[in-house]
Structures are given as C-alpha cells and as structure tokens.
N, C-alpha and C positions, 0 to 999 in steps of 0.2 A: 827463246825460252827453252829450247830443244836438250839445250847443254844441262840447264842448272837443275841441278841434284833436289828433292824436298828440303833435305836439309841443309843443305846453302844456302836455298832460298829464306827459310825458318832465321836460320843466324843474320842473313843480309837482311831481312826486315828488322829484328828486333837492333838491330849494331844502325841502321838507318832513316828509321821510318817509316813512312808515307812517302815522303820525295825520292828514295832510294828504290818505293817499288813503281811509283808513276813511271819514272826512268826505264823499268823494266817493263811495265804494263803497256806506255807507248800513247795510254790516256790521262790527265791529269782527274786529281781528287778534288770534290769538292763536298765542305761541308756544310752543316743545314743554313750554316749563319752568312757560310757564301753564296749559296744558292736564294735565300731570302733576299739577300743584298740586290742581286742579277734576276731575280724576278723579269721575264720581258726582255732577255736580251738573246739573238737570236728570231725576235717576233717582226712579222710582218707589219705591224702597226694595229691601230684599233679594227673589230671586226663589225664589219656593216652587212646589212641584208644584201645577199649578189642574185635576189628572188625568192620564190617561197618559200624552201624550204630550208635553204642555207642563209647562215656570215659566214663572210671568207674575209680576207685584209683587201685593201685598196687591190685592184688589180687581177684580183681573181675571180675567175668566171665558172661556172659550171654548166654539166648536160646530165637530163636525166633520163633511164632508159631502161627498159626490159622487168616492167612492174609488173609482179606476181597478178597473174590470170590474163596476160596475153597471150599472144596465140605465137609459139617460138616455130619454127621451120620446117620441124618435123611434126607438124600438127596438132603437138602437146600443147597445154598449159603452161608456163614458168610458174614452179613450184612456189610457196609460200618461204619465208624466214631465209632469206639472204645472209648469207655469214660469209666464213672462211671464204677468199679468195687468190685467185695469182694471176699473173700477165705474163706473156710466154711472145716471144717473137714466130710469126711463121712465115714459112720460105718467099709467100706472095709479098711481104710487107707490110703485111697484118698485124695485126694484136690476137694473142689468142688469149682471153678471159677463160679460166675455169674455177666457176663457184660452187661452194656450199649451202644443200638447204638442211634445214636445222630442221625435220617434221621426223614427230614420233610416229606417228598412226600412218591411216592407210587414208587421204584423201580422197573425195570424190569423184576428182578428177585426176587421180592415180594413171601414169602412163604404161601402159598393160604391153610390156616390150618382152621379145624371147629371151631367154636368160638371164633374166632378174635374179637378183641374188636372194630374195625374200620378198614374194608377192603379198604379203599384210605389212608390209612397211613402207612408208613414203619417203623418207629420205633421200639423200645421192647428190649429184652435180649434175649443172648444167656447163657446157661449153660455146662460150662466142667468140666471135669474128668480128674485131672491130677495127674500122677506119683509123688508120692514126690521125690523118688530117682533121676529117670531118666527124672522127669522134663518132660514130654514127655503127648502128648495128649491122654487120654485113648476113651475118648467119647466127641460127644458136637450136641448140638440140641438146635432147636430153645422154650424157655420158656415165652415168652412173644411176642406179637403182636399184631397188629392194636393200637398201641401208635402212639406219636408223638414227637421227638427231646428229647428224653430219655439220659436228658444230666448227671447229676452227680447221687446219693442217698444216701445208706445207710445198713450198715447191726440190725441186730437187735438182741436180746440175744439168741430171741425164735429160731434164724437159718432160718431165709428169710431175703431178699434182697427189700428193697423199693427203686422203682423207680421213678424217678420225672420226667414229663414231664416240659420242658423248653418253655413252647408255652401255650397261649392260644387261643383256636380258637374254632366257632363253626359251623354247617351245613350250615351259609351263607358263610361261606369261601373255602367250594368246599369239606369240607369233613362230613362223615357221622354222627359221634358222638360227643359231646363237649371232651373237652381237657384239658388242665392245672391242672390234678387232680397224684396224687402217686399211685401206684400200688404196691401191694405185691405178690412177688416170691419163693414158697418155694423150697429152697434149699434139701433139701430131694425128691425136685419132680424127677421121669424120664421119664418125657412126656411131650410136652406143656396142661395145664392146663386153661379153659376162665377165664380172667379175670376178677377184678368188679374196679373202682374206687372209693379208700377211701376219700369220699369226703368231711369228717370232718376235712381231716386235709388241707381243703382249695383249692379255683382252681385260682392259681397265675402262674407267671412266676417262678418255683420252679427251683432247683438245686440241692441241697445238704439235705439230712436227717444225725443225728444221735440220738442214742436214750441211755438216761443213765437207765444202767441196775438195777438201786437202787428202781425206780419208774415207770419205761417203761413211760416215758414224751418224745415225740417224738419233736428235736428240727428241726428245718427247715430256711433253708436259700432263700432269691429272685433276681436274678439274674436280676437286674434295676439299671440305676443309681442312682434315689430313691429306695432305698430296706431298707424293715423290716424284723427284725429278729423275729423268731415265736417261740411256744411251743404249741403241742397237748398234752393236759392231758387226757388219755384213762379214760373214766367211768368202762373199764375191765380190768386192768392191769393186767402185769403177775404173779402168785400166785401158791405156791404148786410142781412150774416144769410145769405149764400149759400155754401155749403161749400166750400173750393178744391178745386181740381181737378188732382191733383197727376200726373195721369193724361198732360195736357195738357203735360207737357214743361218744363222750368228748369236752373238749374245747379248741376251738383256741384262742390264747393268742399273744399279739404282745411286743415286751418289751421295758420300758419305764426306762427314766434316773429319778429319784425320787428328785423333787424336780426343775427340768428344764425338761420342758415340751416342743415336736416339736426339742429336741436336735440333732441339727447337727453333726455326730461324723466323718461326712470323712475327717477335717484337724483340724489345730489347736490342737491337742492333744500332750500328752505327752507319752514317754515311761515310762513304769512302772504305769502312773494314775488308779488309780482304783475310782471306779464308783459305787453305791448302784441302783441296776435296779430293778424294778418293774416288773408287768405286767397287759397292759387291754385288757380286751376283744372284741374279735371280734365275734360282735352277727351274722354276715352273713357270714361263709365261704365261701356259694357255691352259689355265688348274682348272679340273674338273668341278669343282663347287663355284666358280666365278659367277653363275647366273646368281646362287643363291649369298653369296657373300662378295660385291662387287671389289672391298677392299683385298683381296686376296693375294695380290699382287702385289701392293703396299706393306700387307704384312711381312713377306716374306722379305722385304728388304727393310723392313725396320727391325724386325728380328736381327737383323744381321749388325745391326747400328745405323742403317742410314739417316740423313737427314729429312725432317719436313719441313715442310709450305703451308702456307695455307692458299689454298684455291689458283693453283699456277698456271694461267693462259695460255694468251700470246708466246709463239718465241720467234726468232728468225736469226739468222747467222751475220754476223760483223764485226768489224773491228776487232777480227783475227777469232772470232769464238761466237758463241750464244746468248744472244741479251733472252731475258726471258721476262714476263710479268707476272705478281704474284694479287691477285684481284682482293684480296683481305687482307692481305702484309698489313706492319707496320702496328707499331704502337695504337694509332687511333683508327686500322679496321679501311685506310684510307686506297693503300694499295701500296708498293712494290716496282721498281725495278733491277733486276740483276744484270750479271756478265756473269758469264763463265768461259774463262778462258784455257786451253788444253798447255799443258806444259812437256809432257809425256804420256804416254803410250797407255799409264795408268791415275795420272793424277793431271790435275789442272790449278789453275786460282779461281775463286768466286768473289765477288766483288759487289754489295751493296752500291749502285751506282745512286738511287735516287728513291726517297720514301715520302709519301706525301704526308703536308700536317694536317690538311685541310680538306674538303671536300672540292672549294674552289680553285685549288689549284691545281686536283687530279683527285680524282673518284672513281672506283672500281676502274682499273686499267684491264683491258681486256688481248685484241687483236694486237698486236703492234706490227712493223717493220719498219728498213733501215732505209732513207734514201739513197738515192748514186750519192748521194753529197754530203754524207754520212752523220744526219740529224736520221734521230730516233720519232718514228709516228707511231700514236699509242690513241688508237681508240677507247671512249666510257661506253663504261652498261652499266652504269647508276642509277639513284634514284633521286637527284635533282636535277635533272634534265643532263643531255650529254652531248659531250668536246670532241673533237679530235685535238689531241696537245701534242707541241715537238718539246723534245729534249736534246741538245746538243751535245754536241761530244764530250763538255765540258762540265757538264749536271745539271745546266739552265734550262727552266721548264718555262714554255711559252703556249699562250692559245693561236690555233692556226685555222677552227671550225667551230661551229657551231650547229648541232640540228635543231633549228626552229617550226619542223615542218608537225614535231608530234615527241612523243616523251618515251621513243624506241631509240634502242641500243645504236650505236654506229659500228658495223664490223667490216672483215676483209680486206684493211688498206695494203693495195700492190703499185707499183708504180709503173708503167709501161718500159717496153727496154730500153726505150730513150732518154727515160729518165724524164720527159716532161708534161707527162700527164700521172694526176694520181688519182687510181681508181676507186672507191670505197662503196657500202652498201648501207643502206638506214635498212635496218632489219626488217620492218611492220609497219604496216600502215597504208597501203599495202606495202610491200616488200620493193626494193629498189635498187637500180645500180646507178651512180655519179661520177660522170668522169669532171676530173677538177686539174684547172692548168691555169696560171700566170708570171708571174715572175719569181722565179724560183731562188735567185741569183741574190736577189735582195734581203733573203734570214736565212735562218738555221736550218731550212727543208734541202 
C-alpha cells in the first residue's frame, strides 16, 4: 500500500468495489448476511463446563491463579480489578505476565513502596513469572504504583508494558499528583522501578495502547461516549535493536475521515465499508484545564474535523495495522469492530470489519488481541453475563469462553509467546488470572 497515492486508491475503489480493495487490503469482506450465514464457523464446538468458573470447547483446560488479596513475593497483597494485561518471554524461559489493576482510591492494603508516583492512589501493575510448562506462579511483585484506574494498555516490541490510566483527575480532587497520562513498564524489570508519566502521548480518559512495530507509532484509544482515536509519532523510534524512547517527545495526532469532517462513525455504517483516514494534530496533549474538563483533548481534535467513536477499547496491532473495538458502536449500542490500516506516512484505510446485531452474539467488546494464528479475541464487559468471542480473519464471530464463575467483566487476553497458552483475567470476585490451553489447531484461535 506504500505506493498508492489517496487518490488512486479513491478512483480504484469507486472503478472496482469491494473485491478490488480486499485484493489491496490482503483481508476479505464480509457482509452482515454473510457473517449471519457463518455464525460458528471457526468455533471449537459447543462450550461445556472445564470447572467452576469457566466453558471452554471440548479440549480445553484451564488454571487459575494469583486472586486479589494473596500474598505476591514481595510481601504485598495482589491488588483488586484485574484488567489490562501482556506476556513477554524472559531470558530463563519464563513467561513474564504484566497486569493492570483498575483501583481508583487508596486501599487498605495499599503497597507503601519508595517512589510511588502518587501515595493516595491505588492503582498500577503487578508483574509475574510464569511456568510455561506447569503454568504455575514462579514470582510476582508489585511494578507499578501510585496510578489511577490502570484500566486496559499495551505491549510494545521494545519489551514493556504501557499502562493507561482510565481517569482524569487532579490535586483538587483529593489526590496528590495529576492523572490521565500512560506509564511504561519494563518487562525485564525485577523490582518496582519510579515511575515518570509519558505525557506526550496525551492526559485523557485513556484505555487501550498498541503500537506497530514497522514505525513504533503508538496508537491509543478513549474510553468516552465521545471518543477519539489517536496516534503518537515518537521523534525517537526504535532503531538498530534499541527501544524507542517515547519519553523523548513526538506527536499526538487524532484521526480524521478525509473529506467528511466531525464524522460520526458510531451507527449508520456498513460492514466491510472502508474509509481513507487522515490525521490532525493535536497542539496540546497535556492542557492545563484537563483535570477540570477531561474532554479537552477530544475537543481540540474535533475542532479540527476529526472523527468519533463511541466508547473505543481494546486495540492491538495485526494484520499489517490496528483492530480496535468500539464498546457502544453500532446501530443497536451492541459494539464494534475496526481495522485501521496505514497506507502512508499520513493517511491509512479504516475498515468496519464486524458490528454486532445482537447482544448474543457480541455485547460490549472491550480487551481484545490477535492470536499467533491470526483470529481476533475480544473480551465482554456486559450486562447479560460475559464471553470471550473469536472472530476470524474473514468476519466469523464465534464463542470460545464463557464466565460462569460470577457476572464480572473478562479482561486482559494475551497469549504466551508460544503462542499456546492464552492468558485472561475475570475482573472481580475476587479478581483473577486464567491460564487457558488446548487445541488451538482445531478453529479460528
């Protein structure tokens, strides 16, 4: 796509179609009446109790592990509200888990460490050490604190974990330090480390980061019913095997539908439409009024024409770009999936890939990511209980989970680097980590 001009591409869609841009996209289309048709295809089979808390399909097994108010290694507590998480290979053979806790306030059992980034806040990650074999906890400690509602992120190529705080708030709101900003975790660490907040890449209501490892362009999701979708361009990307340094300053970027300016995209849309996106800039990432007006951020790039969301997740990078999910998309409120794929330097395509009709076939999409084997996992945070559901490369939405343990969110799904465990968290009740593996080989995972 590197070559083709906007406006070639503009002429070559309306002169060919849909099949003219599958051909270029590299993914086919599918529409509502084909994805109805394909209901289940892709799926492991019916889902049966594999114990208390889970269905999984014939064959799959799970383990559950490191529930909020154990006692982790460093003598702490594991935090309450399991979220955002990622799997990192380490040099021993390891797994290295680092998760998000989603806590506003200051708990009880608040881990009172040097260099907390804000001592009235409970937030941050925790980092573990897991068995790949035996699945099994080897270490885990506290890697991040004094955050705030550290709800979804992202991993990155260099091997750290960006966390987004969900909140924005500042000293007149009862806590110490301002808020709303992503933190970086290095995955290699084995010690909690102070943290700094990367504040070029904006202080919103944040969620979800991922970042394409072609350009280290950090994308980022806002968790609003008004919500923009974003892109940090690092002024230091990563070069040589050296990790960029996002520390170091670039630009926020808000993305725009070319040509329809202020474009609405939470209904009215079509499966399969694709879209030639822009991007403008946002001159104030880190605006003095953000504690008091959290959209502030949002404004300045709708001012400019960009596009909304409603309520934008999960994202993670694949299939040459960024799927993203949009948790109120969609005509009936059901949820959303995208593609955003880069074409150039300042524009890309956007791709309605999948919108739900129903509740039972997808309800509030939240966490997602892509397997090695390049089906989409998209955890719910609904309100008639909640899935994990695959979608194929092809639009086919299938069930792959279910939580029967309690009527909490499912978040965090990463997959180990081997590709044959997939790790996930039930949010509450208490708070949880599940490692999940069987035969992969057999559907769309």
């Amino acid at each position: 796509m590197a070559n083709i001009s906007r406006r070639r591409f503009l002429k070559s869609a309306a002169g060919t179609g849909m099949a003219g841009f599958a051909a270029l996209h590299g993914m086919g289309c599918a529409s509502f009446a084909q994805i109805s048709a394909g209901l289940g295809e892709g799926a492991y089979g019916p889902l049966e109790r594999a114990g208390p808390d889970l269905k999984l399909p014939p064959g799959f097994q799970y383990k559950k592990f490191s529930l909020a108010g154990s006692i982790m290694s460093d003598g702490y507590p594991v935090p309450q509200a399991h979220d955002g998480m990622a799997a990192f290979p380490m040099e021993n053979g390891n797994i290295r888990l680092i998760r998000n806790h989603e806590v506003a306030g200051r708990p009880r059992d608040y881990p009172i460490i040097t260099g907390v980034y804000d001592p009235l806040t409970g937030g941050g990650t925790t980092s573990l050490e897991v068995d790949p074999v035996t699945r099994e906890v080897v270490r885990e400690f506290t890697s991040l604190a004094g955050t705030a509602v550290n709800c979804a992120g992202g991993p990155t190529p260099w091997g750290t974990w960006l966390s987004c705080e969900e909140i924005v708030v500042g000293p007149r709101s009862g806590v110490a330090s301002p808020h709303g900003y992503v933190f970086e975790v290095s995955a290699a660490a084995e010690e909690f480390l102070p943290p700094r907040p990367l504040k070029g890449l904006g202080r919103f209501i944040h969620e979800a980061a991922a970042v394409d490892p072609q350009t280290s362009i950090v994308y980022l999701t806002e968790d609003q019913i008004r919500a923009g979708f974003y892109r940090f361009v690092p002024e230091q990307p990563a070069r040589n095997d050296e990790s960029a340094d996002l520390a170091a300053g670039g630009r926020l970027e808000m993305l725009a539908i070319d040509g329809a300016p202020k474009l609405s995209l939470n209904s009215g849309r079509t499966v399969g439409e694709v879209l030639v996106a822009k991007w403008v800039p946002i001159w104030d990432p880190d605006p003095a009024d953000a504690a008091k007006t959290p959209a502030s951020v949002f404004r300045q790039g709708w001012g400019q024409g960009a596009a909304m969301f409603s309520r934008i997740e999960g994202c993670f990078y694949g299939d040459r770009g960024i799927y993203f999910s949009c948790t109120h998309g969609g005509d009936v409120e059901c949820g959303q999936i995208w593609h955003y794929q880069p074409a150039e330097a300042d524009w890309g395509l956007l791709k309605l890939v999948f919108e739900s009709p129903t509740p039972s076939i997808l309800e509030s999409p939240d966490n997602i990511c892509v397997s090695p084997r390049g089906g989409v996992v998209i955890t719910e945070d609904g309100e008639y209980g909640n899935s994990i559901r695959g979608l194929t490369p092809d639009g086919k939405m299938f069930d792959f989970a279910e939580n029967v343990a309690n009527r909490s969110e499912l978040a965090g799904p990463t997959f180990s680097p081997d590709g044959q465990t997939l790790f996930v968290n039930i949010q509450r009740g208490p708070g949880a980590t599940y490692a999940i593996w069987g035969p992969w080989e057999d559907g769309g995972l």
